[in-house]
Each structure stands twice: as C-alpha cells, then as structure tokens.
C-alpha positions as CSV (number, residue, x, y, z in Angstrom):
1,X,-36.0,-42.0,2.7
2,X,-33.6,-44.7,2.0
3,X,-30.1,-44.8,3.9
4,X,-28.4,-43.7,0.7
5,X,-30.6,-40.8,0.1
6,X,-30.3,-39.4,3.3
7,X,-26.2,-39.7,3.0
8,X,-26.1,-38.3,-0.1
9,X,-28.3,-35.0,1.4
10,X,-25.6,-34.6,4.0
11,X,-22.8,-34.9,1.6
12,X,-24.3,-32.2,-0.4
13,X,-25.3,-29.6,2.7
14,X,-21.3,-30.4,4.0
15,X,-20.7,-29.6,0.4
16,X,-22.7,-26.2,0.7
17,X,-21.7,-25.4,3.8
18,X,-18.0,-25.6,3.4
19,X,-18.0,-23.2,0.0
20,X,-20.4,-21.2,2.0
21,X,-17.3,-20.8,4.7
22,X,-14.7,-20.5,1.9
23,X,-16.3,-17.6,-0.2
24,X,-16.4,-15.9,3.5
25,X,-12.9,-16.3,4.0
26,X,-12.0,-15.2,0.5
27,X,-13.9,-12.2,0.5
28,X,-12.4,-11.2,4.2
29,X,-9.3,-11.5,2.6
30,X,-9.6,-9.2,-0.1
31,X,-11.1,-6.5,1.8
32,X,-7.8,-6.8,4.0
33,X,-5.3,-7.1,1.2
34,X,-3.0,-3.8,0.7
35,X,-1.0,-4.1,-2.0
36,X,2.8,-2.3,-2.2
37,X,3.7,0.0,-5.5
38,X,6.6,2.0,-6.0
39,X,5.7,5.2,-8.2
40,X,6.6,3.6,-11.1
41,X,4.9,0.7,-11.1
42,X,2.0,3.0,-9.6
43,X,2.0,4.7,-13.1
44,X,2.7,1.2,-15.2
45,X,-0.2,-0.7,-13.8
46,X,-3.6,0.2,-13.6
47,X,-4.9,0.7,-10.2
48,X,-8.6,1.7,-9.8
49,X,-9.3,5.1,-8.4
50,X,-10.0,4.4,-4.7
51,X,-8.1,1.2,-4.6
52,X,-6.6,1.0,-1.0
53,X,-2.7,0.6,-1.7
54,X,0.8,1.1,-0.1
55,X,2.8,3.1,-1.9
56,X,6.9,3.7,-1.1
57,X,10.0,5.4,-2.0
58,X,11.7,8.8,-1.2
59,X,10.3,11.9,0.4
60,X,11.1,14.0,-2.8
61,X,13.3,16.8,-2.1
62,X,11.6,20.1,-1.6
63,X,8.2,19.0,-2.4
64,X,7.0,19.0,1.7
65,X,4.3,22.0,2.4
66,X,2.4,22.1,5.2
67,X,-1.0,24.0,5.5
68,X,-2.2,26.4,7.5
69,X,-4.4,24.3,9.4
70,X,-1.5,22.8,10.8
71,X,-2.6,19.1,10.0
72,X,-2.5,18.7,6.5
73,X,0.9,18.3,4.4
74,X,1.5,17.4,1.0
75,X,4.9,15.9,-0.4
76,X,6.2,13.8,-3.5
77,X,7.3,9.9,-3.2
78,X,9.7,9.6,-6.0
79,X,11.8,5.9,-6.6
80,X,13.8,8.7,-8.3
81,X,12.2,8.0,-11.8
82,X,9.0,9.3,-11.6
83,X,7.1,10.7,-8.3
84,X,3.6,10.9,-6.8
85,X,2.1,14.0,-5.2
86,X,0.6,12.6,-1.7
87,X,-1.4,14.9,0.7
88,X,-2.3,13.6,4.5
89,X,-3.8,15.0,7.3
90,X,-2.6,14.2,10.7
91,X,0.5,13.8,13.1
92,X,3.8,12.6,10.9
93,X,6.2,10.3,12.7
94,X,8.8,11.8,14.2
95,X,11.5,10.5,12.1
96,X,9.8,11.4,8.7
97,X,11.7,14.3,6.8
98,X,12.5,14.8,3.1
99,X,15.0,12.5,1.6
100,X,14.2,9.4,3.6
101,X,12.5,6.2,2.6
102,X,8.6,6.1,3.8
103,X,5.9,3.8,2.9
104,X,2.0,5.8,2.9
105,X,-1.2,3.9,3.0
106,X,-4.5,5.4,1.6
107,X,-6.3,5.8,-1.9
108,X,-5.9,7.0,-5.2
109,X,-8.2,9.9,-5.1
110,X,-6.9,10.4,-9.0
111,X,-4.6,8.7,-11.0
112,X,-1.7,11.4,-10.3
113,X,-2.6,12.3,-6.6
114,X,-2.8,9.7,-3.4
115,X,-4.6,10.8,-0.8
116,X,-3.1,9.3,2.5
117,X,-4.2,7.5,6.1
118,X,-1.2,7.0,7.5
119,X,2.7,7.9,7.0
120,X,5.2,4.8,8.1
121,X,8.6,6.4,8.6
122,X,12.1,4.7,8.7
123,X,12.8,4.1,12.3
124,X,16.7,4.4,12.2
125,X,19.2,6.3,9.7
126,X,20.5,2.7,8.6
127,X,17.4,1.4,7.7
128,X,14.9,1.6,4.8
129,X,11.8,-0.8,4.5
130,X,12.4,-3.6,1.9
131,X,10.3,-2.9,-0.5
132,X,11.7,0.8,-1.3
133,X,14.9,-0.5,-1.1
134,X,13.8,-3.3,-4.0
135,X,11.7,-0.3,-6.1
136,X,14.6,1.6,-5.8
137,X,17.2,-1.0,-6.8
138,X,14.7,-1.7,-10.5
139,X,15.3,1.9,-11.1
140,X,18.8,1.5,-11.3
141,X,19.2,4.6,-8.7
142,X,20.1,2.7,-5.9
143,X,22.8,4.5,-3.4
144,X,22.5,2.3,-0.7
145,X,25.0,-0.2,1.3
146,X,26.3,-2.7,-0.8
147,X,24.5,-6.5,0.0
C-alpha cells in the first residue's frame, strides 16, 4: 500500500468517525429539546400527539379541581385568548394557585388535553417567567408592569 493510499484511508475513517460523533450529538439533542408554547400558538401549530413540550400562561380562573385521590388535579392555561385543559398528578408548588403565571411540562395526550410531569410555579408575586409574559403580551391582554 502506497503512502498516499494509506493517507487517504485515514482521511476517510477521520471522515467517518467524526459524522459518526456528530449524528450522536444531534440526536442527544433532540431527545433533550423541550420546546415552549403559549395556548395559542399550541392550537396554531401542529404539535404531534406525545410531543414533549412546555406550555405557559395563566392558571384559568375557576377551572382548578382536585380528585379524590388527592394527587391528581386538573386546571386550564389560558394566555387569555384561548386555554388548554391540563391534568397532573403529584405535589403542586407551593406558590401555584389560580390566576398566576405557570409554565407545565409533559405531553399532548390529545390535541385539546396536556397531560403534565411537572408544574413550575412563579416564585414571587412580582414575577412571571418570560415567556408568559411575551405570549401574553402577542395577545394584546397584557396587564402587567409597564417595561
């Protein structure tokens, strides 16, 4: 095998190697991206059934119910133009309550009902987490302090 032979066979396994070790890193990524929707944008776009997503805005007025079980509770998220039933079983932060911004993580289990994983909760009365605040200023509905 000549000198320029064999250079040209490690050239190519680098080659291999490195899009080997970029399609890894790709894929790793994707199966750790969570993307954020308001409930607006949830209904716009179309998001596969069992897609994991974010989704954020108000605690709906009057909507919370909690089961018997103790555990599971089902609410709205409304960006105060359209809302999305969510249900959830386990412990809510302390600081979550109807009215106030949260952000919910889970899957679609239909395109009108979110099944959640975990509840996020404002931690202070003065805060809300950006990206409500931004759904809820494209609505046009935004009541908030002035920037």
């Amino acid at each position: 095998m000549t000198r320029k032979r064999r250079r040209l066979y490690v050239v190519i396994g680098a080659m291999v190697l490195l899009s080997a070790a970029t399609a890894l890193v790709i894929g790793a990524f994707r199966d750790n991206l969570v993307f954020f929707f308001s409930p607006t944008e949830l209904v716009e776009n179309s998001i596969a059934v069992g897609q994991r997503i974010r989704i954020g805005g108000l605690v709906e007025d009057g909507s919370f119910v909690r089961d018997e079980d103790g555990l599971t509770v089902h609410f709205s998220i409304t960006d105060l133009n359209r809302n999305i039933p969510v249900s959830y079983r386990g412990i809510l932060p302390s600081l979550f309550r109807e009215g106030q911004g949260v952000i919910v993580q889970g899957r679609l289990e239909n395109s009108d009902h979110f099944i959640a994983d975990e509840v996020m909760a404002k931690h202070d009365e003065n805060y809300m987490p950006p990206e409500v605040a931004d759904a809820l200023k494209k609505s046009g509905k935004w009541k908030g302090k002035p920037e």
